[in-house]
C-alpha positions in Angstrom: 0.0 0.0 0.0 1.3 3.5 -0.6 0.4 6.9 0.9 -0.1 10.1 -1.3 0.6 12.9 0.0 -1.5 16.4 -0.7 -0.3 16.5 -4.6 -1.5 13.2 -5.5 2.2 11.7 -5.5 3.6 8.5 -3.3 6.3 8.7 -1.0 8.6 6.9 -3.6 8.2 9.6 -6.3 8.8 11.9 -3.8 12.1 10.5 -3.3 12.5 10.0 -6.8 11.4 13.7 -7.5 14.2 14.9 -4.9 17.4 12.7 -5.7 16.5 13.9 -9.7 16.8 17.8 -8.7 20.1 16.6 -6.4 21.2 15.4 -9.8 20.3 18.4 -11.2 21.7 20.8 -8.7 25.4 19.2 -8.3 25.0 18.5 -12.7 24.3 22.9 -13.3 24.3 24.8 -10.5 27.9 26.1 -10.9 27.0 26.5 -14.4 23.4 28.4 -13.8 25.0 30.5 -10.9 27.4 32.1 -13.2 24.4 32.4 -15.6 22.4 34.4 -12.5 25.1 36.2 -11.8 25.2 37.7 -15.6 21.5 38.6 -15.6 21.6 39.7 -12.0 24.4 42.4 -13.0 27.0 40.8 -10.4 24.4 40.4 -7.6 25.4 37.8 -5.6 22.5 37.4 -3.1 19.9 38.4 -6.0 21.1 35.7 -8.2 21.5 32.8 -5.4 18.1 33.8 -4.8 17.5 33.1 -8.4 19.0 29.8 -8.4 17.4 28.6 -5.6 13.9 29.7 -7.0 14.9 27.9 -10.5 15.9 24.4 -8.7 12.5 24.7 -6.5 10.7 25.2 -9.7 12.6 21.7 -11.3 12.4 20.3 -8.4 7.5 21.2 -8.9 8.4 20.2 -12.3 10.7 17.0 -11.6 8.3 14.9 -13.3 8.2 16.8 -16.6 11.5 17.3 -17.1 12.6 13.4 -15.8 12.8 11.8 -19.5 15.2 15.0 -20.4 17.8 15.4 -18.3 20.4 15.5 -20.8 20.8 18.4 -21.4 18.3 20.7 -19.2 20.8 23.6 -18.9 18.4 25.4 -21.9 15.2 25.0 -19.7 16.8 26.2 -16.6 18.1 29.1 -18.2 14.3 30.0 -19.1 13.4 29.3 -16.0 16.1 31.9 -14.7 15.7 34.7 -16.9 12.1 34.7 -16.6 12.2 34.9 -12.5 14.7 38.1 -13.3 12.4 39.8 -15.6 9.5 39.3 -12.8 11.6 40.6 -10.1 12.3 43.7 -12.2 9.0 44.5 -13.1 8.1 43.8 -9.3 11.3 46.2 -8.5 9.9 48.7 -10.9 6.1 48.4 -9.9 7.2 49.1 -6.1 7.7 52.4 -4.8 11.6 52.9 -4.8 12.6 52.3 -1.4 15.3 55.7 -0.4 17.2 54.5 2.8 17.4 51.4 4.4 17.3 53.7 7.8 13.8 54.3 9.7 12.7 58.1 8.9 12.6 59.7 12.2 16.1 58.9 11.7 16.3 61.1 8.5 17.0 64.5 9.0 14.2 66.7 7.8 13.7 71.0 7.8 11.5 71.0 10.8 9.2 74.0 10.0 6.6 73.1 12.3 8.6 74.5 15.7 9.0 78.0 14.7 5.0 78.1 13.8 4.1 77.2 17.0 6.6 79.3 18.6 5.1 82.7 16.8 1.6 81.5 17.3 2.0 80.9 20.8 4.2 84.8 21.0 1.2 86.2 19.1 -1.3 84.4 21.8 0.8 86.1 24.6 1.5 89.3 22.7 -1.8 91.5 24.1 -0.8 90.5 27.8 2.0 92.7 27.4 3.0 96.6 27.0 2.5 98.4 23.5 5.9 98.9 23.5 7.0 96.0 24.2 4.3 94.2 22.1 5.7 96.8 19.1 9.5 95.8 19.6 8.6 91.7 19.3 6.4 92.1 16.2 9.6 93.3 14.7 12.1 91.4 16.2 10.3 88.2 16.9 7.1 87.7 14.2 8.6 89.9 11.1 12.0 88.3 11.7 14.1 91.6 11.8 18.0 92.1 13.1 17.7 94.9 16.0 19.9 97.2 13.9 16.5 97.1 11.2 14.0 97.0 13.9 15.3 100.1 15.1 15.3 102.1 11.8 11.5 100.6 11.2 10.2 102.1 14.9 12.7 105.2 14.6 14.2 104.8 17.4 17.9 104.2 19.0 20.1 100.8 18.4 20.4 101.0 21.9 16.7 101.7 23.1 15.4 98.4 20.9 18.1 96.5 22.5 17.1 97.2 25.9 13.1 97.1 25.2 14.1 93.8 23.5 15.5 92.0 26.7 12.8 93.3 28.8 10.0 92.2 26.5 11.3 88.7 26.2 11.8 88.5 30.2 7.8 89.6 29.9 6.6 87.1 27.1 8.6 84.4 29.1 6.4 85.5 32.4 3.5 85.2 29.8 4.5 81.9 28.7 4.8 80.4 31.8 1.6 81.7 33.1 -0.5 80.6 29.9 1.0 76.9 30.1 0.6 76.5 34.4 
């Protein structure tokens, strides 16, 4: 009595089917592997990936290909290029992939921090002084050096320096209260 297994085939052409791909592999695989390595462009790992996947597929097809094992280097071959051409147009229908490194790892032009840093200014801008609200729109929201700032309001270098350190020391006290 023999068992079949969940392909229909006995235990014996099992065997059979395996010791004929052996044959196979220690009969072309030198052969095919230089043959990979061609279509693969030098890749080492892509094209022993290859080979393996072209011996798995004799070994599914052992049957079919038992009465010609002369000379099956042609059929292999096929079976080669045609597992390189699907792995490019898998490659190509794939997103390219840009670093093998996680993203928060990327370094990217956070613009998001100095948003909230002038909206939260702005939010804390009426609790403070006209002055000192006038000198931080300059200095702080429109971005301007103190020397600038200065020509803008008419007034002293010295005077926006001054008005500047004082109305930071406030918005920090308005900071503070807002976020406790």
């Amino acid at each position: 009595m023999s068992f079949r297994s969940h392909d229909g085939s006995t235990q014996a052409e099992s065997t059979r089917d395996a010791e004929l791909v052996e044959l196979i592999y220690r009969r072309y695989s030198v052969l095919l592997l230089s043959f990979c390595l061609k279509l693969t462009d030098g890749d080492r790992p892509w094209a022993e990936d290859v080979l393996q996947e072209t011996m798995l597929r004799a070994w599914r097809h052992a049957r079919v290909i038992a009465g010609h094992t002369s000379d099956l280097m042609p059929w292999l071959a096929t079976v080669a290029r045609r597992i390189v051409l699907d792995d490019r147009r898998a490659r190509r229908a794939r997103p390219q992939e840009v670093s093998p490194e996680p993203l928060e790892y990327v370094p990217a032009d956070d613009q998001l921090e100095p948003l909230l840093w002038r909206m939260a200014v702005a939010e804390a801008l009426p609790s403070l002084t006209a002055a000192h609200r006038e000198i931080l729109t300059e200095t702080v929201l429109r971005d301007r050096e103190l020397k600038q700032a200065a020509e803008v309001l008419g007034i002293p270098l010295g005077t926006v320096k001054s008005r500047t350190y004082y109305a930071i020391r406030a918005l920090r006290q308005a900071l503070e209260e807002r976020s406790a």
